[in-house]
N, C-alpha and C positions, 0 to 999 in steps of 0.2 A: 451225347445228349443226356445218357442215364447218369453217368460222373457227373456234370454239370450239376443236373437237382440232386444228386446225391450232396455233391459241395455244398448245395444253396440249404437245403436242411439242413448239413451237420452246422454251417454259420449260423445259422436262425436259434437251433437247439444248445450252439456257444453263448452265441448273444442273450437268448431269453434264461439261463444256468447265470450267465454276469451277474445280471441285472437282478435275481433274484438272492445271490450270495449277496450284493452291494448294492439293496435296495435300499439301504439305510443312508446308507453316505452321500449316493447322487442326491438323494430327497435334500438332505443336507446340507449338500456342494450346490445344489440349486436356488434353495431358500438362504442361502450367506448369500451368493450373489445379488440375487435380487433384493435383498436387506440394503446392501452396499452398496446397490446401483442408486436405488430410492434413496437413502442416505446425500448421496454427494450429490443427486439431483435437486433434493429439500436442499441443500446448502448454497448450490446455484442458486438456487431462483432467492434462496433470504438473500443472499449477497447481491444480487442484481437490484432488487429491494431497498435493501439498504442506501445502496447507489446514487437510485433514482433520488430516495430522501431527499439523501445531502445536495445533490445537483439541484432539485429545488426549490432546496433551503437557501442555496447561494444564488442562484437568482432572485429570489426574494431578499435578501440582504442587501444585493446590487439595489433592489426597486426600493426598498427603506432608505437607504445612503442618497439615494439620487433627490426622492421626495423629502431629506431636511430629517429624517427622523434617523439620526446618528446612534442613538442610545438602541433602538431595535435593530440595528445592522451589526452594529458592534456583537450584542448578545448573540446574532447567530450566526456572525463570525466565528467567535470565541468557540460556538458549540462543534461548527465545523472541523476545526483544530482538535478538539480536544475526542471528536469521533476518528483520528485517525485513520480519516479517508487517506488514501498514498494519491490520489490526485486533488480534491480539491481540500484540506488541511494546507497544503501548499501555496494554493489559489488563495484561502482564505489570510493566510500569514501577506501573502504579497500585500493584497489590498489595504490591511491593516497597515503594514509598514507605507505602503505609497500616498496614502492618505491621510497618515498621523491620527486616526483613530482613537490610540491607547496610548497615555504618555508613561504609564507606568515600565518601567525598565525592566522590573523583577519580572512581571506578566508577560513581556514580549521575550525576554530568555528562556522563562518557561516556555512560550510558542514553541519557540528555537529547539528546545530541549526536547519537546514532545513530535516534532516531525524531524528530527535527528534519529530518533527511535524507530521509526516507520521502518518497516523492510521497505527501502526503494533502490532504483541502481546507486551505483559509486558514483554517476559524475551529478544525480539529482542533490547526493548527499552534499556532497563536494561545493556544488554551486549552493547548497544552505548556508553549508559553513563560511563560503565567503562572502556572503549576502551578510549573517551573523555578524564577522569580522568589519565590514563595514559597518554594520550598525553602533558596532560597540565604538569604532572610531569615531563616528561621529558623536559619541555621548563620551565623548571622554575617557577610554576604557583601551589605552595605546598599549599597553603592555599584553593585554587578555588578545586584543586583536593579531598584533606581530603573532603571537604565539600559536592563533589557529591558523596566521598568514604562514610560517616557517613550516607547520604539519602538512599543507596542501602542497607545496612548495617540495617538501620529502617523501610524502609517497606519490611521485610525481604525476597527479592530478592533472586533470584534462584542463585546469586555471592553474599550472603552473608558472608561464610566462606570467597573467595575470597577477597573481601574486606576489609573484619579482617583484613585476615591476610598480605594484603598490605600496610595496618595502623600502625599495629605493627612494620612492619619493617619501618614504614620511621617517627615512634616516635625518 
């Protein structure tokens, strides 16, 4: 029993000698943490933030397009895109192209261009680029398209058959 609180002192008398040679550093190691915790919390919540935005911004563009006012759906279309949401930038480029929107060609490549960019997975990419490729097909642009059609095609792309078999038919 006397060994026991003798151990239990000599620890205590270790511990409080640590803590006093490395009072500096823990105080230190504890306030970086908690800097960095706060940090990447403040960045959660702006990004959940952000989020919400765009999600609201696209449902209101949905409710402009639907009630006849094209010119204010389009514009927060556009804004959509160009905020590089990785989900709705996507959503917004769809709508655009499904609805003819925009006939400017230059501005829908640029879309294209700008959610190319996006970190998103390979096959979200992939299904851009062949979304792209048909557009460009459809505006006349055969050569531009075979050529994003043969890259999907070679780094054998989750639309590889797909792309075949869109090649074949427009040999």
């Amino acid at each position: 029993m006397d060994q026991n609180l003798e151990n239990n002192k000599s620890f205590n008398n270790r511990a409080i000698l640590f803590f006093n040679e490395n009072k500096f550093k823990i105080i230190f190691l504890i306030i970086s943490l908690l800097t960095v915790t706060i940090f990447f919390l403040f960045l959660s919540i702006n990004n959940e933030k952000k989020n919400n935005f765009i999600a609201e911004q696209y449902i209101q563009a949905g409710i402009h397009l639907s009630s006849g006012q094209r010119a204010k759906s389009i514009k927060i279309y556009e804004n959509i895109i160009l905020s590089k949401n990785r989900f709705y930038s996507t959503l917004a480029l769809n709508i655009i192209l499904e609805k003819k929107l925009v006939s400017d060609e230059k501005k829908i490549l640029n879309y294209f261009d700008v959610i190319e960019a996006l970190d998103i997975t390979t096959d979200r990419k992939d299904l851009i680029l062949l979304k792209k490729s048909l557009y460009l097909m459809k505006n006349s642009k055969q050569e531009k398209a075979k050529k994003i059609l043969k890259e999907l095609v070679e780094k054998n792309s989750q639309f590889k058959n797909l792309a075949k078999e869109i090649l074949s038919e427009k040999k």
